[in-house]
N, C-alpha and C positions, 0 to 999 in steps of 0.2 A: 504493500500500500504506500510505496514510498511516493511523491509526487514531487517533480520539479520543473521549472521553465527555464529556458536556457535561451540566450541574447548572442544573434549569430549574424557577418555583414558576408556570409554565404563560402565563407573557408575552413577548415578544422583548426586552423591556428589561433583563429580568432573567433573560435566560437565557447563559451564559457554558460557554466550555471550559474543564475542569478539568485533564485529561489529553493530552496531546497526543504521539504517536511515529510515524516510518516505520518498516517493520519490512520485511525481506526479501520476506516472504512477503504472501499476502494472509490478513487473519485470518480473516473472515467469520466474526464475534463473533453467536450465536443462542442464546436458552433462558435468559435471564436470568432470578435467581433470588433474591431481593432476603432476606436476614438481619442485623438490625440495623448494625454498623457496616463491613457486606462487602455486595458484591454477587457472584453468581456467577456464570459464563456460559461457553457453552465455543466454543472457537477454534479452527481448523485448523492443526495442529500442524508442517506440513511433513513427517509422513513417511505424508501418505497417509490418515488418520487425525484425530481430535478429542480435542482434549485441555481437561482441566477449568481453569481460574481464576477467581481470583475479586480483585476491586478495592476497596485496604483506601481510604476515602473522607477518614480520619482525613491520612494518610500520602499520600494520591497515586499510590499504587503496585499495579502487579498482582504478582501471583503464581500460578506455576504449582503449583495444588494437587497433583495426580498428582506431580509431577517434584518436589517436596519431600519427599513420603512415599518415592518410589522409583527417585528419583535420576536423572541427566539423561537425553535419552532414547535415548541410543546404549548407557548402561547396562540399560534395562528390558527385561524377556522383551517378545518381538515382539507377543503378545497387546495388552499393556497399552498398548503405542504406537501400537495401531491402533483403539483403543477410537474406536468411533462413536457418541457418547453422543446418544441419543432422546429419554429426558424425563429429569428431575429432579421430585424432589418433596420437602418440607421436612419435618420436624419437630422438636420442640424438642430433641431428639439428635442429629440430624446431619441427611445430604440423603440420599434413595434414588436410587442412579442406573442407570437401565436402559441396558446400552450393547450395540452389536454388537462380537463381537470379529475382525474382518477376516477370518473366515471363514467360520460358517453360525450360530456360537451368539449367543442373547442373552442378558446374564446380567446378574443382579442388582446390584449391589455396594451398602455404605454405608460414607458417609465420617460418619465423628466429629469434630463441629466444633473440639472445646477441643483434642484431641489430634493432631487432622489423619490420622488412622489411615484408611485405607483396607481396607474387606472384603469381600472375595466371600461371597455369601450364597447364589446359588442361581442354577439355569435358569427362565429367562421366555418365554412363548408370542410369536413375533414380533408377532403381531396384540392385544396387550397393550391390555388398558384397565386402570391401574394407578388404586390413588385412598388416600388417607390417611383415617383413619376413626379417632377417639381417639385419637392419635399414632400409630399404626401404620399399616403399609403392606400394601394388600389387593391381590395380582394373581393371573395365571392363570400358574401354574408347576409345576415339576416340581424333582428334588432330582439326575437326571441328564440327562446330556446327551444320553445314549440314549433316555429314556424319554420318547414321544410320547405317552401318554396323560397330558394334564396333569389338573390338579387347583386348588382353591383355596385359595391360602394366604394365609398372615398372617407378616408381622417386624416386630420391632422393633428390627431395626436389629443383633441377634446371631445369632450362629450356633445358641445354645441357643434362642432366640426367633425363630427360624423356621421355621414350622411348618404341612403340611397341615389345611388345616380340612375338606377333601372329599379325601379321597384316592382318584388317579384309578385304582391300582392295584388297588383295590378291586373284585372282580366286573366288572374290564375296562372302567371306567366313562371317560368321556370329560370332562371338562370347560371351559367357556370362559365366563369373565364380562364382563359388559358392565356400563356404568351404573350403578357404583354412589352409593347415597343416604344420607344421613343423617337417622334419621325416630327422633323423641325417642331412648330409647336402645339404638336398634337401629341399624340400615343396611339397605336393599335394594337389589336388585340387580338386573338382566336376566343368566338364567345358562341355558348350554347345555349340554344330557346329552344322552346316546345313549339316554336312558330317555323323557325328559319333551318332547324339543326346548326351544325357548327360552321361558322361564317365569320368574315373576316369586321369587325366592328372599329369604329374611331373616337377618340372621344378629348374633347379641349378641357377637361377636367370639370365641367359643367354638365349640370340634367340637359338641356336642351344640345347641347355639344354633342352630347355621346348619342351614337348610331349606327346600324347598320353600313358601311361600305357598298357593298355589293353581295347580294344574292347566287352565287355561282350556280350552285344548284337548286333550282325555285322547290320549293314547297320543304317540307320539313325533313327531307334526308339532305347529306352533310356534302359540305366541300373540304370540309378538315383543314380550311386553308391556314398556313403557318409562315407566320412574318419570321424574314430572315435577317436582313444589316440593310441601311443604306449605301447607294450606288451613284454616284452623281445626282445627287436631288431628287431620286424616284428610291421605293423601297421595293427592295424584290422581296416576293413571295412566293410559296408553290403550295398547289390543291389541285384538288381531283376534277375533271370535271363529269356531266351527265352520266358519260359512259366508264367512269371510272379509269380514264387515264390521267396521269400526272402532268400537270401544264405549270408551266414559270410564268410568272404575270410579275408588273409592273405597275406601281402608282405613286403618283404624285398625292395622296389623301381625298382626292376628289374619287365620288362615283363615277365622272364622266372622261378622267384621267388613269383608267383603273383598263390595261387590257392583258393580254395574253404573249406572250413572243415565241414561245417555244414549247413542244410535247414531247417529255420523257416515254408517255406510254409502259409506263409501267407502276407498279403499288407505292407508295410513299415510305415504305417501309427501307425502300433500299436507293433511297434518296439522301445522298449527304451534301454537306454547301461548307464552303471556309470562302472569306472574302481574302486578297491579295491585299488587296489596296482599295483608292477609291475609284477606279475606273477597271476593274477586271475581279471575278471571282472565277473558281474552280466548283464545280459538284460533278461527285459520282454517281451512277443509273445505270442501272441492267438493259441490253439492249435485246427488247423481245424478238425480234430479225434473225438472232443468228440463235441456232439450237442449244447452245450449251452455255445459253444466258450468262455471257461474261461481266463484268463491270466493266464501263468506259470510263474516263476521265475524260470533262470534259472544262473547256475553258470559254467563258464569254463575259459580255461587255453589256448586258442586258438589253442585246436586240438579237433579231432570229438571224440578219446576216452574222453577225460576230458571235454566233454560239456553236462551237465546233467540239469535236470528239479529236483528242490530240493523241490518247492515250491504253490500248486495252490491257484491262487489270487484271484479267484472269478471273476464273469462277471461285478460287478462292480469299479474293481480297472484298472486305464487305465495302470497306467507303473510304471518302479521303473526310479528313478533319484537323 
């Protein structure tokens, strides 16, 4: 159970332990979370449970963030000491932390760094793809613990600033986001309705902002579409279309700047993308054509002249990344 942090500028010569303690327990320290002159990360608490800390680097010393706000842990409601904390995420106000509470729910919380204040803010979908977008925080939630229709929201870290940006209440609507991107000053997203299936949505951090993109495949089965990097001012993405082959598209955040350049023709599965730079990306794709479905490597400039296959990768290489 020994447990130690070690301060390293990436050589053996000059890598040394800073911190050094045995502790009863085993801590199994994960999800570190780095803020200027703290780091955060959380530990297993001994009752079953995970609990927050953080490592003042100045000092030497840890502290238990939770168990200073709300005192030791034979003090706290059982909830809070069984908090199973899943991600963390930063911004310049404090950290959002998604935790399980040792029973079915997940719930929100933010801690406030200057003041060390901890606050529940709200219910999160387990299968949560959460992401920070202009210092806020964008996930799939809901405002009770009953309510399984979730929706999408936004905080900033308060109770008055958290708030549905799709509310799922709404005409019994469903929702679930995936992926979200940051594309000049908007964001997109892969989002899931009982109306649209999974399609590709935009949103300027406002109710009225956030919407639909483009429909790829109309009625309620899915285009799976998945935002990748930007590219010269357009964002590439790639989704399925009708008949279920794999198309690269391109957009500028408009519906009416939203088209197509190129067909993989093949499952999304065996679709990979690494961008180079800002003017060239690489993705790998099975090339249904020839029998023994090799991967290509292929290179383009997001148009269908400048999308070429440079490279075959053999039927045992899955992707480039």
């Amino acid at each position: 159970n020994r447990f130690f942090i070690a301060e390293s500028d990436g050589t053996t010569q000059n890598t040394t332990i800073i911190f050094d303690e045995t502790y009863t327990t085993n801590f199994s320290p994960s999800r570190v979370l780095a803020d200027g002159n703290y780091f955060y990360f959380t530990v297993a608490n001994g009752d079953g449970g995970t609990s927050l800390v953080r490592f003042d680097i100045a000092n030497r010393s840890i502290e238990d963030v939770i168990g200073s706000v709300l005192g030791p842990y034979t003090q706290r409601p059982s909830f809070i000491s069984q908090l199973d904390v899943t991600t963390m995420s930063k911004t310049d106000e404090g950290i959002f932390i998604i935790a399980k509470d040792g029973q079915t729910l997940v719930e929100l919380w933010h801690l406030d760094i200057p003041s060390g204040i901890l606050q529940h803010l709200g219910y999160v979908h387990a299968g949560n793809y959460p992401v920070v977008f202009r210092k806020k925080f964008y996930y799939t939630g809901s405002a009770s613990p009953t309510q399984r229709r979730y929706g999408f929201w936004q905080s900033d870290g308060t109770k008055g600033g958290t708030k549905a940006l799709i509310d799922a209440s709404v005409n019994d609507r469903g929702f679930f986001t995936f992926e979200l991107l940051s594309f000049k000053d908007n964001a997109v997203f892969r989002n899931w309705d009982n109306e649209h299936g999974q399609e590709l949505w935009v949103t300027d951090g406002s109710r009225n902002g956030t919407h639909l993109l483009l429909d790829i495949v109309p009625g309620t089965k899915s285009s799976f579409a998945s935002p990748q990097f930007e590219l010269e001012g357009s964002l590439i993405f790639a989704a399925n279309d009708a008949d279920g082959l794999l198309q690269l598209y391109k957009t500028d955040g408009t519906t009416q700047g939203t088209s197509s350049f190129f067909s993989i023709e093949d499952y999304p599965g065996d679709y990979k993308a690494a961008k180079r730079d800002n003017t060239v990306f690489f993705f790998s794709a099975r090339n249904r054509a020839l029998e023994s479905k090799p991967n290509f490597l292929y290179i383009s400039d997001g148009t269908k002249d400048g999308t070429k296959g440079i490279k075959d990768l053999g039927t045992n290489i899955y992707g480039v990344a």
